[in-house]
C-alpha positions in Angstrom: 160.1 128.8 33.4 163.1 129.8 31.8 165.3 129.0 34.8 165.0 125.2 34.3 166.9 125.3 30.9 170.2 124.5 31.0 172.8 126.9 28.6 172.6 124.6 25.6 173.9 126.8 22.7 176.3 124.7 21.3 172.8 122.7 19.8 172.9 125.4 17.8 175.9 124.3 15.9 173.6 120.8 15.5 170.7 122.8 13.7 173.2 124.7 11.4 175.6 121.5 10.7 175.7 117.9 10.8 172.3 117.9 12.3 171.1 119.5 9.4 172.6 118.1 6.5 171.8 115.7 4.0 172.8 111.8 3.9 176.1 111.4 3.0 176.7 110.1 -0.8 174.0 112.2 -1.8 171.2 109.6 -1.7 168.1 110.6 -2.2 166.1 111.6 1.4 163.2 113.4 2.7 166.0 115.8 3.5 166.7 116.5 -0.2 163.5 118.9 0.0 164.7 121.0 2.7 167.0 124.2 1.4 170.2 125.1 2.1 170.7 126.5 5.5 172.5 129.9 4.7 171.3 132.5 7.3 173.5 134.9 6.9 172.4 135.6 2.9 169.7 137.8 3.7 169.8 140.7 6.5 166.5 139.3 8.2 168.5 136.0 8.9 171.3 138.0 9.9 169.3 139.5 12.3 167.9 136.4 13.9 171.5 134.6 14.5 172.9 137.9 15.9 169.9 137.7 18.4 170.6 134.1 19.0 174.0 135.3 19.7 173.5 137.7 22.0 170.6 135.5 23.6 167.9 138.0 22.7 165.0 135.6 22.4 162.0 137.8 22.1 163.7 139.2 18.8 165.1 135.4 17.5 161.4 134.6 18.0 160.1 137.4 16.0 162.8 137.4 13.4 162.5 133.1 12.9 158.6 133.1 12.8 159.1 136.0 9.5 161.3 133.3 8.1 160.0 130.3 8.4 156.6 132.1 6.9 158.8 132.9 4.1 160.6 129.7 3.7 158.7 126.8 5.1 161.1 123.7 4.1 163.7 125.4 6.0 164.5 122.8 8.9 167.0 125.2 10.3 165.0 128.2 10.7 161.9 125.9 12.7 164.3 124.5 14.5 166.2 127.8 15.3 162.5 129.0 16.6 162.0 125.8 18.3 165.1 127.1 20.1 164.2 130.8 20.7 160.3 129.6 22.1 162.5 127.1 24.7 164.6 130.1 26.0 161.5 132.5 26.3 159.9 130.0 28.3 157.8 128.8 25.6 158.3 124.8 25.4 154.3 124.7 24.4 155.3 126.7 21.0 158.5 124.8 20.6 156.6 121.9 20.1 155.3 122.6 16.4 158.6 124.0 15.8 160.5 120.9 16.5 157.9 118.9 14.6 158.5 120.5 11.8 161.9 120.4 12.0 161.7 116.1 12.4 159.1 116.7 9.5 162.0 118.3 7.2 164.9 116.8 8.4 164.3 113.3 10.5 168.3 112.5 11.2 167.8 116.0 13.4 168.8 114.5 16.7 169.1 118.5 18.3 165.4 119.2 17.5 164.5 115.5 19.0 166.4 115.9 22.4 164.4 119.8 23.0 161.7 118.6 21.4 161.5 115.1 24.4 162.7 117.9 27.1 159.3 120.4 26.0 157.0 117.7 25.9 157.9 116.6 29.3 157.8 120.1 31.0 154.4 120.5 29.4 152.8 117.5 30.7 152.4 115.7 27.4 154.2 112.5 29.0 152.8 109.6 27.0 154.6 111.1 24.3 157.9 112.5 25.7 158.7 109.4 28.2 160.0 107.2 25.0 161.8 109.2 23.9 163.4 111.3 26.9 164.9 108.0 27.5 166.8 107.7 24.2 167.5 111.3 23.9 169.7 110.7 27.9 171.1 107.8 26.2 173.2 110.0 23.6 173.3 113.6 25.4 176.4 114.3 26.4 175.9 117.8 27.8 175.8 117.4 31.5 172.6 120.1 32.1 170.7 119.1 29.5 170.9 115.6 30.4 169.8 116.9 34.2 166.8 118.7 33.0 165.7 115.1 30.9 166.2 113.6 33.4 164.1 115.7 35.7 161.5 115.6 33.2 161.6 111.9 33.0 161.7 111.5 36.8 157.8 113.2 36.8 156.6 112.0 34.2 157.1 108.5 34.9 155.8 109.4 38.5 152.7 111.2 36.7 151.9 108.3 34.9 152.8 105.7 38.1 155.5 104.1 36.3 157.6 103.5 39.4 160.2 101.5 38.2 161.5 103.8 35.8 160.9 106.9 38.4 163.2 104.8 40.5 166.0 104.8 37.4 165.9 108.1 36.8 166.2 109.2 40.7 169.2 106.8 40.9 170.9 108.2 37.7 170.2 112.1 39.1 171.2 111.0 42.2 174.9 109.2 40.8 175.5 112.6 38.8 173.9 115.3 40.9 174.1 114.0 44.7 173.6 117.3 46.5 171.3 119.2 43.9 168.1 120.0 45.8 165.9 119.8 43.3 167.5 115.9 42.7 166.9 115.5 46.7 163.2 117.0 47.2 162.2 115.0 43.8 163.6 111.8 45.4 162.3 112.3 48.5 158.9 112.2 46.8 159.6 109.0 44.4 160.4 106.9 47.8 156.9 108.6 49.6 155.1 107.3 46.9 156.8 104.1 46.6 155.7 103.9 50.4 152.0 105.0 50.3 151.6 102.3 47.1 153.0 99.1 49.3 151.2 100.6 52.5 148.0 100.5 50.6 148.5 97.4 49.0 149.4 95.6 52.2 146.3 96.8 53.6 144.3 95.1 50.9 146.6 92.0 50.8 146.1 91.2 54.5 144.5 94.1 56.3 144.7 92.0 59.5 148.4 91.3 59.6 150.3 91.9 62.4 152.7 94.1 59.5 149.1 96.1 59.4 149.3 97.0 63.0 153.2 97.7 62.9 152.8 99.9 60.1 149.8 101.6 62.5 151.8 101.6 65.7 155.2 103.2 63.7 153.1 105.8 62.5 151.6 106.8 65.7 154.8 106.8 67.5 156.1 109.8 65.1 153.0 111.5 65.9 154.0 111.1 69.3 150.5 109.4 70.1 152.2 106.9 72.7 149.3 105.0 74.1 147.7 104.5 71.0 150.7 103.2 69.8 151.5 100.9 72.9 148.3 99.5 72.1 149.5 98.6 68.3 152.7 97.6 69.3 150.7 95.0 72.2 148.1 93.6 69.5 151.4 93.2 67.2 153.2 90.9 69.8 149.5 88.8 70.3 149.6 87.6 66.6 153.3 87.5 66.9 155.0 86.5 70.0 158.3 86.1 68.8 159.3 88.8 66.2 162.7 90.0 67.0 163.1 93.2 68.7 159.2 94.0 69.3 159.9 93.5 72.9 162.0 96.4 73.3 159.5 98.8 71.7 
C-alpha cells in the first residue's frame, strides 16, 4: 500500500549525486561501467524527472522502464524506477530495480535502504532482516527509519526471532510512543512473547503449581469464578506459603 511509505524524496538527490558517483581519485570500480547520470539531455528523461517532480508515478514508471531498456548500465535510471514502483505501491517490482542498481553502482546506499524496506513489506524476510538492520543504523530520515523499523519489527516476529522483535518494538516505542500502529504491533510482540513461555512452562513442568496459576488467572478474566477457585485452591496445596495467594 502506498500509504505506509513515508515522503522520502530527498533519496532522490542520493540516486542523482553522491550516491551515484564514482570513487573518489578516479580509481578504477565496477562503477566506472555505469554512464553518466544526465537526465535532463534527452526529452524522455526530462519527462521522467518532471513526473518524479510532481509525484506522478504511473508516468515516472512508464517513462524509467523506456530508459533503462535503452540504457541498461544506467544505475540512476533503475534506481529512479526502483523509486517510482515503491510510490505506486509496487515494492515487488522495485526489487529488480534496486538490484540492478547495487549491480551497477554497489556504494548506492539509497537503492539499499528501499531496496531492505521492499523486501520486508513483501515478505521476503530472510533476506531483508540483515540488512534492515544496517540500513536503521545510518537513516537519518525520521519516516523512513519508522517504516524499517516496522518492517523489521514483523519480520523478526515472522521468523520467531523474539529478541530482535523486542529491539525493534523498544526503538519504535522510544521514537514513536503514541503511533498506533507502534502500539497494536507491540501489543502483539508481548502476546507472543507470552503464549511462547506459557507453552514452554507447560512442557517444562506441566504439573507446577505456576501451571495452575497461569490456569486459575486465565479463568478469572473469563469470569469463570469457581473454576478458578478451584485452581487458585490446588495452587495453595503444592504451595502453602506463596505470598499473597491467600487473598485471591
Amino acid at each position: 500500500m502506498i500509504s505506509i511509505w513515508p515522503r522520502i524524496l530527498v533519496l532522490l538527490a542520493v540516486f542523482a549525486g553522491a550516491g551515484l558517483a564514482s570513487p573518489a581519485g578516479g580509481q578504477a570500480s565496477r562503477a566506472s561501467s555505469v554512464e553518466p547520470a544526465k537526465p535532463a539531455e534527452t526529452p524522455l528523461a526530462r519527462e521522467a524527472q518532471d513526473a518524479l517532480n510532481r509525484e506522478d508515478w504511473q508516468s515516472a514508471v512508464r517513462d524509467y522502464e523506456k530508459l533503462v531498456k535503452a540504457s541498461p548500465n544506467s544505475a540512476e535510471f533503475h534506481a529512479k524506477l526502483g523509486m517510482a514502483y515503491v510510490f505506486s505501491g509496487r515494492p515487488q517490482d522495485a526489487i529488480p530495480s534496486f538490484h540492478a542498481t547495487l549491480k551497477l553502482e554497489p556504494t548506492a546506499t539509497g537503492a539499499r535502504d528501499l531496496l531492505a524496506a521492499s523486501l520486508a513489506q513483501t515478505g521476503q524476510c530472510q533476506e531483508a532482516l540483515p540488512q534492515l538492520k544496517k540500513s536503521i543504523a545510518r537513516v537519518s530520515d525520521k519516516n523512513l527509519k519508522r517504516t524499517m523499523e516496522v518492517g523489521g519489527l514483523r519480520c523478526a516476529m515472522s521468523l520467531g526471532q523474539m529478541d530482535q522483535a523486542l529491539d525493534f518494538a523498544k526503538s519504535l516505542n522510544r521514537d514513536f510512543p503514541r503511533d498506533p500502529e507502534v502500539l497494536y504491533l507491540t501489543v502483539h510482540v508481548f502476546s507472543d512473547l507470552s503464549i511462547q513461555a506459557s507453552q514452554t512452562l507447560l512442557v517444562a513442568a506441566p504439573s507446577s503449581y505456576q501451571v495452575h496459576l497461569l490456569n486459575a488467572e486465565a479463568l478469572e478474566t473469563q469470569g469463570k469464578w469457581e473454576d478458578a477457585a478451584r485452581e487458585y485452591r490446588v495452587v495453595l496445596e503444592r504451595n502453602p506459603n506463596l505470598p499473597g495467594m491467600h487473598y485471591r
